[in-house]
C-alpha positions in Angstrom: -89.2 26.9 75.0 -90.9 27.2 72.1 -88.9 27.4 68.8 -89.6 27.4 65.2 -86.8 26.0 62.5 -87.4 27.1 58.9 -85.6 25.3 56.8 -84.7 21.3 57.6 -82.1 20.7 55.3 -78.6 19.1 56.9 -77.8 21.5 59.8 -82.0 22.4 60.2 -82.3 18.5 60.5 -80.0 18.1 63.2 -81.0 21.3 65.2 -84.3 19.8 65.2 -83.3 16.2 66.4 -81.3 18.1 69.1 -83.5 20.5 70.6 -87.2 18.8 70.3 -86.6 16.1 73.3 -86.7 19.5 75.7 -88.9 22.0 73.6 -91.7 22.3 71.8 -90.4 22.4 68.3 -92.2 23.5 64.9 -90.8 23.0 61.3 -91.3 24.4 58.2 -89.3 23.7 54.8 -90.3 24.8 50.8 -90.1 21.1 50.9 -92.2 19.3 52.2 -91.4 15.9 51.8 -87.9 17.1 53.6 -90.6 17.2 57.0 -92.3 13.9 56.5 -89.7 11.9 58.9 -90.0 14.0 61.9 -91.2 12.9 64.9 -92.8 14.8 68.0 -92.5 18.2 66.2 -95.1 20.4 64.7 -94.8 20.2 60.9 -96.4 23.7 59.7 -97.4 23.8 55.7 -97.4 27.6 56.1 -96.4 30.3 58.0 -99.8 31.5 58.9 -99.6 28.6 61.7 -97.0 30.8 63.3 -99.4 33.3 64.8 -101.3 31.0 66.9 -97.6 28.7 67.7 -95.8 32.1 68.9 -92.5 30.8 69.3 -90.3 32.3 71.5 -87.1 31.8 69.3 -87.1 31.5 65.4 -83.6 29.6 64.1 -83.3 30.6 60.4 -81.7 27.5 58.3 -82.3 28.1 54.5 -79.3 28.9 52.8 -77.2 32.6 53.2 -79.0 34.2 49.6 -82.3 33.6 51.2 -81.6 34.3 54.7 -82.7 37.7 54.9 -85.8 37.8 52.6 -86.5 34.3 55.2 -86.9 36.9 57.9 -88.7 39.5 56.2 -91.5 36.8 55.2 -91.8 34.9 58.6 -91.2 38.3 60.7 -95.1 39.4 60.0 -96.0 36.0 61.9 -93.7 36.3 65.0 -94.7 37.8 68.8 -92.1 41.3 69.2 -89.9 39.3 72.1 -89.3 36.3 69.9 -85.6 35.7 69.4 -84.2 35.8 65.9 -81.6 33.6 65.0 -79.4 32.5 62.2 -76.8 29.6 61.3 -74.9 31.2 58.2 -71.5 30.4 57.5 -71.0 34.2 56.3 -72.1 36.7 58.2 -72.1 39.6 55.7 -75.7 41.4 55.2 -77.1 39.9 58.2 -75.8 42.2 60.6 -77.0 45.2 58.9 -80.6 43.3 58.8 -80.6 42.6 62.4 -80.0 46.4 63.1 -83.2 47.5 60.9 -85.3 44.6 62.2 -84.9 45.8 66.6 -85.4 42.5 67.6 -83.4 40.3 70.1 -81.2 38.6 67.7 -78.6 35.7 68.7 -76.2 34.9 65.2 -74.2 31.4 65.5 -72.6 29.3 63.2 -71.6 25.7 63.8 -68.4 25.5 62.6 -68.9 21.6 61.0 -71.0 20.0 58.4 -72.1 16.5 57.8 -69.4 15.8 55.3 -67.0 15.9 57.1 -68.2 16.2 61.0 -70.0 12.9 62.7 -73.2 14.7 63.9 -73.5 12.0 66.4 -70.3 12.8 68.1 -69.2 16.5 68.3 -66.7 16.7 70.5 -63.9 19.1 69.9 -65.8 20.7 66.8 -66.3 24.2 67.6 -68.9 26.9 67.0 -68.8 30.5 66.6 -71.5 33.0 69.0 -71.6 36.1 67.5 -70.7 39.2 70.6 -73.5 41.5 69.5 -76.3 38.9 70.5 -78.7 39.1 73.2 -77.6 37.4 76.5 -80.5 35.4 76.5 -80.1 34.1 72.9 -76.3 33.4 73.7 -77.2 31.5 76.9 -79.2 29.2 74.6 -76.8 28.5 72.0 -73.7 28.3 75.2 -76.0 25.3 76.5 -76.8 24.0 73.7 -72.7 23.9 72.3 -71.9 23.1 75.7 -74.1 20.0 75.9 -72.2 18.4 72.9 -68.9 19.0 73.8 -69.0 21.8 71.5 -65.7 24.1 71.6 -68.2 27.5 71.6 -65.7 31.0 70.5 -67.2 34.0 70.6 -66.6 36.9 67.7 -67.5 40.1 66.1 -69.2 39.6 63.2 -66.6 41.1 61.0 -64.3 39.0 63.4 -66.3 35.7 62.2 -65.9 36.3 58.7 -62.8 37.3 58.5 -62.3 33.6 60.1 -64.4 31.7 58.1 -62.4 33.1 54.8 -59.3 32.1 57.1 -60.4 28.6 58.6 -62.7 27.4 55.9 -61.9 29.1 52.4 -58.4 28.5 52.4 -58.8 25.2 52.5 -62.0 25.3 50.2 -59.5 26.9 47.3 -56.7 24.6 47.9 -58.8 21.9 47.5 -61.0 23.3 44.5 -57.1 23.8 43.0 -56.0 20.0 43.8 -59.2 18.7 41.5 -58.8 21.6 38.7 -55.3 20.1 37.8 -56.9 16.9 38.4 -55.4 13.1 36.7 -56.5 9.5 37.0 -53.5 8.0 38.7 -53.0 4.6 37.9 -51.1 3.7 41.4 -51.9 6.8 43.5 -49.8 7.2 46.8 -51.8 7.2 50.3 -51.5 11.4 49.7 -53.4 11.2 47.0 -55.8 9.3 48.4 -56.3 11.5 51.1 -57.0 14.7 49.1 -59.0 12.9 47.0 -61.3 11.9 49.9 -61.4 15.5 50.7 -62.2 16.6 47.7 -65.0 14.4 47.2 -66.6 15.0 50.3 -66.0 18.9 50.0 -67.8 18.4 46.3 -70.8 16.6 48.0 -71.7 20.0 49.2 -74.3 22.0 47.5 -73.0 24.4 45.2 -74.6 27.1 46.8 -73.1 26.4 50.3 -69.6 26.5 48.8 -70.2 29.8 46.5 -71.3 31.5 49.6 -68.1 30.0 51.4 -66.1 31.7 48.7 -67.7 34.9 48.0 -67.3 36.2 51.5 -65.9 39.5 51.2 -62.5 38.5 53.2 -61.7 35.9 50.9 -60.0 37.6 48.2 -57.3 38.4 50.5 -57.0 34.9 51.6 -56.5 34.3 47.8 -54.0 36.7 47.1 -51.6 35.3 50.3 -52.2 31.5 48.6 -50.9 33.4 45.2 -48.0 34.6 46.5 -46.5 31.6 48.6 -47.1 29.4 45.0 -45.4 32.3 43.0 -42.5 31.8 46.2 -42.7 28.3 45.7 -42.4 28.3 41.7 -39.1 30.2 42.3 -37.8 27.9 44.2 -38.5 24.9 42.8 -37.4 26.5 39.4 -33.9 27.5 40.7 -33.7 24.3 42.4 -32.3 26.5 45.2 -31.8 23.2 48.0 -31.2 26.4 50.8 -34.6 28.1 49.9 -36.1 25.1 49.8 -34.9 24.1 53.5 -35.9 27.8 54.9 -39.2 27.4 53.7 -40.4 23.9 54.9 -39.2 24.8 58.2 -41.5 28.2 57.9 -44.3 25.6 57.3 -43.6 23.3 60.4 -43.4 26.3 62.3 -46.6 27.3 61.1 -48.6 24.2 61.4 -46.8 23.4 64.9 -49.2 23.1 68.3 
């Protein structure tokens, strides 16, 4: 198959190392120095090579506030039957541009990042297929998941979002609220340490990565919950109410239990 990947930043990067070995794969980034290491791929300098390439499935990897105005540039250079395809973490606005555009569309998002994820060994990571994609475009991404041990889920896309503001900015706040109350600890406890690896490789992240992360539209609620169990908790810990206390750590074991 032929496929184009605009955008090689992390996750363009590794779809590219994945998929060129058993396609014919072309590249194009703002950047072009980001290009200059690839091997056995077409590196394109501008999207006018597109029309004579015709790929048969375009994988959209800049970040979510470009993703749209991406396709709107590159769709001028693609054949009609050429897949479209996207990576976001947050689904909102794309849906409503895959409707206007009538092309075969397949939306994904890998559900790991290099921080934290070791690209060279994906098992039990998991990915998200969005239901309102082509069959053909689905196959692809099932292989593709499947190939790498992938955990592949499929979902709505109102379904994914309202997961990713469960899954990914829950723990995104939590952690944004560990370094905001922040203190160098002279002896800090293994704990400590912990979070604070998490942390730092949650910071790593580009700033627009995790702003998109956040502003999903299902997030506030997420918010609101995390509010209201460290009001709970304030209560508690106030009154120094040993009963409470006991009710609600076994909540939490319940909650975290297989």
């Amino acid at each position: 198959m032929r496929i184009f990947i605009l955008g090689t930043g992390r996750m363009g990067a590794w779809l590219t190392e994945e998929l060129y070995l058993d396609h014919e794969v072309a590249v194009h980034d703002a950047d072009p120095a980001r290009m200059k290491y690839f091997i056995k791929v077409k590196r394109f300098s501008e999207l006018e090579e597109l029309d004579d390439f015709a790929p048969e499935l375009f994988i959209n990897c800049v970040t979510l506030g470009d993703t749209v105005s991406s396709f709107e540039r590159v769709l001028p250079h693609l054949p009609k039957a050429c897949i479209l395809s996207d990576i976001a973490s947050v689904k909102s606005g794309i849906e409503a541009f895959y409707a206007s555009a009538g092309r075969p569309f397949v939306s994904t998002h890998p559900m790991f990042g290099p921080t934290f994820a070791s690209i060279r060994d994906l098992r039990d990571e998991s990915a998200v297929i969005i239901e309102e994609s082509c069959e053909e475009g689905k196959r692809f991404f099932r292989d593709l998941y499947s190939r790498l041990g992938i955990r592949i889920f499929e979902k709505s896309f109102e379904g994914h979002d309202k997961t990713v503001a469960y899954s990914l900015a829950t723990p995104f706040a939590s952690t944004m609220v560990f370094a905001a109350v922040m203190q160098k600890q002279d002896a800090p406890g293994t704990n400590f340490k912990r979070h604070m690896a998490i942390a730092k490789g949650l910071f790593s992240e580009d700033d627009r990565l995790l702003s998109e992360i956040m502003f999903n539209p299902y997030t506030i609620r997420q918010l609101e919950l995390i509010n209201s169990q460290l009001s709970y908790l304030s209560h508690i810990i106030k009154d120094k109410d040993y009963e409470e206390m006991r009710k609600f750590l076994g909540k939490l074991r319940d909650n975290i239990a297989d």
